[in-house]
C-alpha positions as CSV (number, residue, x, y, z in Angstrom):
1,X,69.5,-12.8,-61.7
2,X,67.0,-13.7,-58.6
3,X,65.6,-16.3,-60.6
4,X,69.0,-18.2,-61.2
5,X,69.9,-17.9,-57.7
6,X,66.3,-19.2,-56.6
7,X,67.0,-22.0,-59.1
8,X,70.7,-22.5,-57.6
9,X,69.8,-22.7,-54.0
10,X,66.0,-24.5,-54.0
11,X,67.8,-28.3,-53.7
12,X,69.7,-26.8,-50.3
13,X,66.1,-25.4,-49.1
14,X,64.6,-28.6,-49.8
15,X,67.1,-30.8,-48.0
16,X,67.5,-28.3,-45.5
17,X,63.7,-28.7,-44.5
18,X,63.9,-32.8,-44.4
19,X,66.9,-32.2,-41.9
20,X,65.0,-29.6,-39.3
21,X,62.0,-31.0,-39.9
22,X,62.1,-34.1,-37.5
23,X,63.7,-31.9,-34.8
24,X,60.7,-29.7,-34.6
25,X,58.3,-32.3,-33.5
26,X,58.5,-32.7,-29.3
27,X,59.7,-36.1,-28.2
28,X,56.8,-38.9,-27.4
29,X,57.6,-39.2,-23.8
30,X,57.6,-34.7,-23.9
31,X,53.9,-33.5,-22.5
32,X,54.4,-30.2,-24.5
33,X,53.6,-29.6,-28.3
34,X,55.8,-29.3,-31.2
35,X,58.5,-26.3,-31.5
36,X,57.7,-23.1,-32.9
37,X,58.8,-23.9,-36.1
38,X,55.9,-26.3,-36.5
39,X,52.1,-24.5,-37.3
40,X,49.7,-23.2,-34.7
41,X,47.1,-25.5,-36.5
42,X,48.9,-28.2,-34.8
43,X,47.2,-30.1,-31.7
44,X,48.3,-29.8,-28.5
45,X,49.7,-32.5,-26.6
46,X,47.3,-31.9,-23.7
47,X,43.9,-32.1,-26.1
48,X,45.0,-35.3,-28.4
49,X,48.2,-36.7,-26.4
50,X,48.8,-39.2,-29.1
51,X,49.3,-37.4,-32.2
52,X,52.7,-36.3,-33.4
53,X,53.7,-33.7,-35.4
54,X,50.6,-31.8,-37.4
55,X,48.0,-34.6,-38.1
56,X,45.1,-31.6,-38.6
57,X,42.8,-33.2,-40.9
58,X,42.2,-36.1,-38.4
59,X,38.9,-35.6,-36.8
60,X,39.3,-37.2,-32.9
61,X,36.9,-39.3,-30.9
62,X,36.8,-40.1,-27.1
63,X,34.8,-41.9,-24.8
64,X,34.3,-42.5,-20.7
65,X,32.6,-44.6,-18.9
66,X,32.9,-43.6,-15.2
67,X,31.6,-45.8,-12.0
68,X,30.2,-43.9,-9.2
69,X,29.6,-44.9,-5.5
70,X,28.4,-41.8,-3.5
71,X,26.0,-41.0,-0.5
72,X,23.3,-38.3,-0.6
73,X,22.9,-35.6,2.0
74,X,19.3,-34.1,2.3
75,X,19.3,-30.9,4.3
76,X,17.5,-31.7,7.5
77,X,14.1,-33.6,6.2
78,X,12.9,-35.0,9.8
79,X,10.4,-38.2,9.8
80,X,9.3,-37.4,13.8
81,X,9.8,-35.1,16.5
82,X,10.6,-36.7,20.0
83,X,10.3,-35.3,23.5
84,X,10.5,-37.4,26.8
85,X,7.3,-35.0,28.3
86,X,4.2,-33.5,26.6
87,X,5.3,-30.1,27.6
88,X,8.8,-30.3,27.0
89,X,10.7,-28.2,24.4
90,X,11.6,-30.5,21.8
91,X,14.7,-31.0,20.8
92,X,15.2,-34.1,19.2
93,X,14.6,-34.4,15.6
94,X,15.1,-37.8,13.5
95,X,16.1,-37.6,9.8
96,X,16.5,-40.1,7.1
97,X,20.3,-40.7,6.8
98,X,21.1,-42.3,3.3
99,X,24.1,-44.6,2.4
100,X,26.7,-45.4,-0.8
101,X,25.0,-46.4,-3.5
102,X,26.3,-46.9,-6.8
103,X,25.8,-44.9,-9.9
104,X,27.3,-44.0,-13.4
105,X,28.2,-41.5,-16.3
106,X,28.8,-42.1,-19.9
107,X,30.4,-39.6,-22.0
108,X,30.9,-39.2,-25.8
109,X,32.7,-36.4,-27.6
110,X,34.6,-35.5,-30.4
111,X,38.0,-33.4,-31.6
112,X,37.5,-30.8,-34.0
113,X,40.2,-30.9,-36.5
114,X,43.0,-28.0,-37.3
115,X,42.2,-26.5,-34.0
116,X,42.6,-27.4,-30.1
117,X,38.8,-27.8,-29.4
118,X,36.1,-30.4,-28.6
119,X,32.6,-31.2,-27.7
120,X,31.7,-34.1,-25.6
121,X,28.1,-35.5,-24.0
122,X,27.4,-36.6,-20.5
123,X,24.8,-38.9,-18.8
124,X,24.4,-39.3,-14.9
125,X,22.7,-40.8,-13.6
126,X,21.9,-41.7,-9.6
127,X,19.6,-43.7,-7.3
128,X,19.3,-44.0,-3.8
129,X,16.4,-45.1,-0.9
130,X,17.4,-45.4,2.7
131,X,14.7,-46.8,5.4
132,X,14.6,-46.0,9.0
133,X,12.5,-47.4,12.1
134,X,11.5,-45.9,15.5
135,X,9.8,-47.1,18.7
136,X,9.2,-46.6,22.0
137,X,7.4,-48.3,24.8
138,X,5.2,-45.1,25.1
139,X,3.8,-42.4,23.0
140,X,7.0,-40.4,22.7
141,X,7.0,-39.6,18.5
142,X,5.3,-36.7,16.6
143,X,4.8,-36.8,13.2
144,X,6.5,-34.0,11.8
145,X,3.7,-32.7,9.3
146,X,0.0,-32.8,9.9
147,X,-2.9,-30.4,10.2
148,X,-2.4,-28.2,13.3
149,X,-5.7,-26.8,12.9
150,X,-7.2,-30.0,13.7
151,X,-5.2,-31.2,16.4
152,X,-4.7,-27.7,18.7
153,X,-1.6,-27.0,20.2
154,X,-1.6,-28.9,23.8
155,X,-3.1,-31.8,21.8
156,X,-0.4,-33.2,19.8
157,X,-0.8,-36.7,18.3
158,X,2.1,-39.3,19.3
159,X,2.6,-42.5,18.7
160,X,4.8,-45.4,19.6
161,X,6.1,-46.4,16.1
162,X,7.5,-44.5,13.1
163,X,8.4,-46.6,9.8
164,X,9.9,-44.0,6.5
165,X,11.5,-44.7,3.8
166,X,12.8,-41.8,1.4
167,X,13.8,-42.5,-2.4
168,X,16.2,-39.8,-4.7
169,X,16.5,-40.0,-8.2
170,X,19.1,-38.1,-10.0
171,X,19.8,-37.7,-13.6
172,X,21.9,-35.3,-15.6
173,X,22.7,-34.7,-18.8
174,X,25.8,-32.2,-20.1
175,X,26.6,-30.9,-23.1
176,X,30.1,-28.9,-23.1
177,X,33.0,-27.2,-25.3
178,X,36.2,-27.2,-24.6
179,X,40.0,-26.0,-25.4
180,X,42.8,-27.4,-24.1
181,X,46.1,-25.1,-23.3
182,X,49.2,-25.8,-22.0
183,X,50.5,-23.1,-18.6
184,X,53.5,-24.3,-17.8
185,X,55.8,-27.7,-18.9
186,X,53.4,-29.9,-16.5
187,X,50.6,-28.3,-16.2
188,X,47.7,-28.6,-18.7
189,X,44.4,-26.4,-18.3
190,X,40.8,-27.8,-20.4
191,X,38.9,-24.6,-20.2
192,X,35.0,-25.8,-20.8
193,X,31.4,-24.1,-20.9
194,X,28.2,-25.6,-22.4
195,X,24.4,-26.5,-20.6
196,X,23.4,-28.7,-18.4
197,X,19.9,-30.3,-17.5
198,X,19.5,-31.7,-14.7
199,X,16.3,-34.2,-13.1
200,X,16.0,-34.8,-9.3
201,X,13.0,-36.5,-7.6
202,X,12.7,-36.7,-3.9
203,X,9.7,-39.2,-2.4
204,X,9.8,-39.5,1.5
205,X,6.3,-41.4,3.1
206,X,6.4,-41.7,6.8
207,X,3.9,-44.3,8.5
208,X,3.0,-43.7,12.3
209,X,0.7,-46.2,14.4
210,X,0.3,-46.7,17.9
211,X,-1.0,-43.4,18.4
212,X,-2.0,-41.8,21.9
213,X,-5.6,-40.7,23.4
214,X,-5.7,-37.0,24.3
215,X,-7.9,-35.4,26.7
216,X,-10.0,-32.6,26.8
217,X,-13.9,-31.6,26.2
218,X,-13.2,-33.4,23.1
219,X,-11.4,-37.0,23.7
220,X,-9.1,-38.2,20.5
221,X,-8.2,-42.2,20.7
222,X,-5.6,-41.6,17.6
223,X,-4.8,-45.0,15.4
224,X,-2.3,-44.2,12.5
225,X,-1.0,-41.2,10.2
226,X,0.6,-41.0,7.5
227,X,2.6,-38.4,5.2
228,X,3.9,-38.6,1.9
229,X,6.2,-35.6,0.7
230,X,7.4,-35.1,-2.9
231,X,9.9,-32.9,-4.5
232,X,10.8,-33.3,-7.8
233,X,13.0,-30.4,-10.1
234,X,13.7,-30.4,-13.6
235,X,15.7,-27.5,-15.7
236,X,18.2,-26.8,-17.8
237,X,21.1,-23.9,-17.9
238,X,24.5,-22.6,-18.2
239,X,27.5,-24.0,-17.1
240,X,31.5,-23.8,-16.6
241,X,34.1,-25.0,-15.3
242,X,38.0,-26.4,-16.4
243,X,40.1,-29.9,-16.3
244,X,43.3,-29.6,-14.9
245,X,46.5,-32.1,-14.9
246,X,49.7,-32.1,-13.5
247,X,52.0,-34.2,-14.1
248,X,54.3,-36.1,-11.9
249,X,57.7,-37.2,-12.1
250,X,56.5,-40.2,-13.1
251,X,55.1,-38.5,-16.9
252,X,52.0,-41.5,-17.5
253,X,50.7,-40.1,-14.1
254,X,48.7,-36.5,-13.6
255,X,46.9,-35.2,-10.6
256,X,44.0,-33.9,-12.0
257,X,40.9,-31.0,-10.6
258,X,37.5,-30.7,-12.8
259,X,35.7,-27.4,-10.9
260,X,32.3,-26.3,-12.3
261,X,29.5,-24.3,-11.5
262,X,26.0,-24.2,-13.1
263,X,22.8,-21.8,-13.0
264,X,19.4,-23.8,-13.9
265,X,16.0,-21.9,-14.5
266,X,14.7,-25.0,-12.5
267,X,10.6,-25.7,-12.0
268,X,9.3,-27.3,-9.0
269,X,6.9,-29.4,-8.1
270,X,6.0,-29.7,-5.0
271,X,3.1,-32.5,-3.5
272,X,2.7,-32.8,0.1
273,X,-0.1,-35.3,1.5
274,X,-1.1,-36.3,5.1
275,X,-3.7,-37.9,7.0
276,X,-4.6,-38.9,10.7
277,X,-7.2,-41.4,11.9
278,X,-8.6,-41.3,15.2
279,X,-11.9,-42.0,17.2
280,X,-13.4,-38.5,18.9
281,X,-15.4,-38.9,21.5
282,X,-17.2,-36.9,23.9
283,X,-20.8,-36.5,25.9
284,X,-22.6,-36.7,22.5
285,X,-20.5,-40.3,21.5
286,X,-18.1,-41.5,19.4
287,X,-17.7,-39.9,16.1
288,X,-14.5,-41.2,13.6
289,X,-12.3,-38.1,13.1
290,X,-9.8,-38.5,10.8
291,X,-7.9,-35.7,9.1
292,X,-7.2,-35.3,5.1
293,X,-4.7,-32.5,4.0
294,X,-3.5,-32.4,0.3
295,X,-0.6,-29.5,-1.0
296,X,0.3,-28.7,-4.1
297,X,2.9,-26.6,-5.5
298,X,4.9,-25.2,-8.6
299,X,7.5,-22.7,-9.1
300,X,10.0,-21.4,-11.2
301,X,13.2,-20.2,-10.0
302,X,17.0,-20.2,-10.8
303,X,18.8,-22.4,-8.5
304,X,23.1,-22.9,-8.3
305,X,25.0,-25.8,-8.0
306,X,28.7,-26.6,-8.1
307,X,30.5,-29.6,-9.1
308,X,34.4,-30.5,-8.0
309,X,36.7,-33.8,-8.8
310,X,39.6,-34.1,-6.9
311,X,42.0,-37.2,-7.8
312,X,44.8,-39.3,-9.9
313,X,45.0,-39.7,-13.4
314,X,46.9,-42.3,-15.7
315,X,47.5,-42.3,-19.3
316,X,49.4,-44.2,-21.9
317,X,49.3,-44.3,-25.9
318,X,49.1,-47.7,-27.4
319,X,48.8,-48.3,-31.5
320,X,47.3,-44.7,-31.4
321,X,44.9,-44.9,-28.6
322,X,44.7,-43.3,-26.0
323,X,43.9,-45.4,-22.8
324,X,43.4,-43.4,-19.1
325,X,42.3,-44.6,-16.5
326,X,40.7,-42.2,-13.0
327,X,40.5,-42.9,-9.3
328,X,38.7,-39.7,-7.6
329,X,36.3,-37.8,-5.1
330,X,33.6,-36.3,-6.3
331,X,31.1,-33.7,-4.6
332,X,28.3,-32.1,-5.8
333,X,26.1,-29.6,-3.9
334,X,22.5,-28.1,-4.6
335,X,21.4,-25.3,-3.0
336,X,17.6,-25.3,-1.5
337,X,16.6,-28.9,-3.3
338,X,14.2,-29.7,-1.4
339,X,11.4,-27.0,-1.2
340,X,9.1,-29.1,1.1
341,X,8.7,-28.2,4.6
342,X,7.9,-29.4,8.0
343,X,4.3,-27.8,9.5
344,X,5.0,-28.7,12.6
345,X,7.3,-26.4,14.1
346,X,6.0,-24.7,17.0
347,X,8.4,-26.7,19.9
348,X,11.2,-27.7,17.3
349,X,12.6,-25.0,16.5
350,X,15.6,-25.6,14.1
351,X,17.2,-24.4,10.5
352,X,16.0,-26.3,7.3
353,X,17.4,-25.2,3.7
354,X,16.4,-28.4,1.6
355,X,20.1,-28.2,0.2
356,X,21.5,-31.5,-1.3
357,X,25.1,-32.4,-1.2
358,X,26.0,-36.1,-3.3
359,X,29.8,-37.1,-2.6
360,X,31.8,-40.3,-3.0
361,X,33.8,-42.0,-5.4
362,X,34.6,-42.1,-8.9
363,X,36.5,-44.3,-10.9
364,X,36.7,-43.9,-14.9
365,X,37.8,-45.6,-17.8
366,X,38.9,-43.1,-21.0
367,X,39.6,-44.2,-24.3
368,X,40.7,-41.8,-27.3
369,X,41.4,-42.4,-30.9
C-alpha cells in the first residue's frame, strides 16, 4: 500500500521541488546566502560573492595586487647631539626623519570547494632612505656613538658638519587560512590565522668633519668620525587576525577593518662600527690618534607586531568575476626594532626603544573567479 502511494505522489514531489527550488536561492543584489532549505555545503555570499545557489564542486581563485605609499618611524635613532656650551646639559638631539615612499603586496589564494574556507599568499615588500645635513659656524655637534674611553668625559669631540643617511628594507611574506561568516544582514566577518616571516634591515652611517681641538696635558686637533650602525631581523611566527565588511546602503560599497597581530621568534644581528681621527699632541710631539671600535651582536628573541587597515571597499560581479577595488590606511608597528644603541649618553639623557611604526596608504585591486 506505501509503495502505490509513493508511486501516486512522486510526480507532485518532483514538480513540487522545480517550483521551491528557485525561491531558495537569495536574490543577486542580497549579501546573504541561500535559505535554509538550500545545503550547509553551499558558499557563503561573503567568501565567493558571485556564486549562486550551491556551485560546491568549483574550486575558487583570487588575486590582489595592492599599491603602498607609507612613511617609516624609527624610534629615536639620533645622528648628533648639540649643545650651545661645552658644559651645558644637552638637550638637543637630531634624528633621521624618513618620508613616503612607495611599496607593494601581491597576494594569491585559493577557495576550497564544499566548504567556506581559503588559503591565500602575501608578499611585501618596502624600501625607504632618508638623508639629513647639519652645520654650524662652530664646533657645536657630537657624534652620538664613539669610544668614551678614548675621548674622557670633559673632552668631547665636536665638529662643525654632520652628513647621515639611513636606509630600511622591509619584506614580508604571509601565509594565512581563512573562513568567512556572515553576523548580521550587512556585516561579514573573515576570521584568519596562519605564519608570517618577516625581513627588516636598518643601515644608518653618519659622517662628521670639522672637528674641534681639545685641551689638556694631552692636546687632540680632531679631523673626522664616522659611524656606521646596522640592524637587520629575520624570523618567522604565528599570526591572526579577521577581515571585516559592512555594507552601506549603497550594497557594491563596504567599509572594511583587517586587525592582526603576530609573534616572531626573530634573530638579530647587530653591527656597530666607529672611528675618530685626530692629531695628539703634547711636550713629547705629535702622534696621529685615531680611534677604531667594531661591535657585534646576535640574539634570539620573540618580538610582537600588530597590523590594522582601516578603509572603503567596492565590489561588483561581471561574467563571474569578481572585481574589488580598496582605498585604505594602513599601520604597522614593531616593537624594539632597532636593538642598536647610542654610547654616548652621559649629558643626553632621553628614552630610546628602537620600535618601528610604517603607516600610509593603500590602494588595492582584487579580482576573483
Amino acid at each position: 500500500m506505501f509503495k502505490k502511494l509513493l508511486i501516486a505522489f512522486l510526480p507532485l514531489l518532483i514538480l513540487g521541488e522545480e517550483i521551491v527550488a528557485p525561491l531558495s536561492k537569495a536574490p543577486p543584489s542580497s549579501p546573504l546566502p541561500a535559505s535554509s532549505a538550500s545545503s550547509e555545503k553551499c558558499f557563503l555570499s561573503s567568501s565567493r560573492p558571485c556564486l549562486e545557489g550551491c556551485e560546491t564542486t568549483k574550486w575558487g581563485f583570487f588575486s590582489e595586487i595592492t599599491w603602498l605609499y607609507m612613511e617609516p618611524k624609527v624610534d629615536r635613532l639620533p645622528i648628533a647631539l648639540k649643545d650651545d656650551h661645552p658644559d651645558a646639559f644637552i638637550t638637543n638631539v637630531n634624528f633621521p626623519e624618513f618620508k613616503f615612499k612607495p611599496g607593494f603586496k601581491i597576494l594569491f589564494g585559493l577557495h576550497l570547494p564544499r566548504i567556506n574556507w581559503d588559503t591565500a599568499w602575501q608578499w611585501s615588500e618596502l624600501y625607504s632612505k632618508t638623508q639629513k645635513n647639519l652645520s654650524s659656524n662652530t664646533c657645536q655637534f657630537l657624534p652620538a656613538y664613539y669610544n668614551e674611553d678614548f675621548f674622557p668625559y670633559g673632552n668631547s669631540p665636536r665638529f662643525q658638519r654632520v652628513a647621515a643617511r639611513e636606509k630600511l628594507y622591509f619584506n614580508a611574506i604571509n601565509w594565512d587560512v581563512g573562513k568567512s561568516i556572515w553576523l548580521t544582514k550587512a556585516l561579514s566577518l573573515h576570521i584568519r590565522g596562519g605564519v608570517e616571516g618577516d625581513f627588516i634591515k636598518q643601515a644608518l652611517k653618519v659622517n662628521y668633519d670639522g672637528g674641534n681641538t681639545t685641551s689638556g696635558t694631552t692636546t687632540y686637533r680632531i679631523f673626522s668620525s664616522q659611524e656606521v650602525l646596522n640592524n637587520t631581523s629575520k624570523g618567522a611566527g604565528i599570526r591572526i587576525g579577521f577581515d571585516s565588511k559592512w555594507q552601506t546602503p549603497a550594497a557594491a560599497f563596504s567599509l572594511l577593518a583587517a586587525p592582526s597581530l603576530a609573534f616572531i621568534l626573530t634573530s638579530f644581528n647587530m653591527f656597530q662600527y666607529s672611528r675618530i681621527a685626530a692629531l695628539a699632541s703634547d711636550l713629547s710631539g705629535d702622534t696621529y690618534a685615531n680611534s677604531f671600535d667594531k661591535i657585534k651582536e646576535h640574539i634570539w628573541v620573540v618580538r610582537p607586531n600588530a597590523q590594522i587597515i582601516l578603509g572603503m571597499h567596492f565590489g561588483h560581479c561581471f561574467n563571474g568575476c569578481f572585481l574589488a577595488f580598496s582605498a585604505a590606511y594602513e599601520a604597522h608597528y614593531f616593537w624594539e626594532q632597532n636593538l642598536n644603541r647610542p654610547s654616548h649618553i652621559q649629558r643626553a639623557s632621553y628614552p630610546t626603544k628602537g620600535d618601528l611604526f610604517l603607516h600610509g596608504l593603500n590602494l588595492a585591486f582584487k579580482v576573483e573567479f
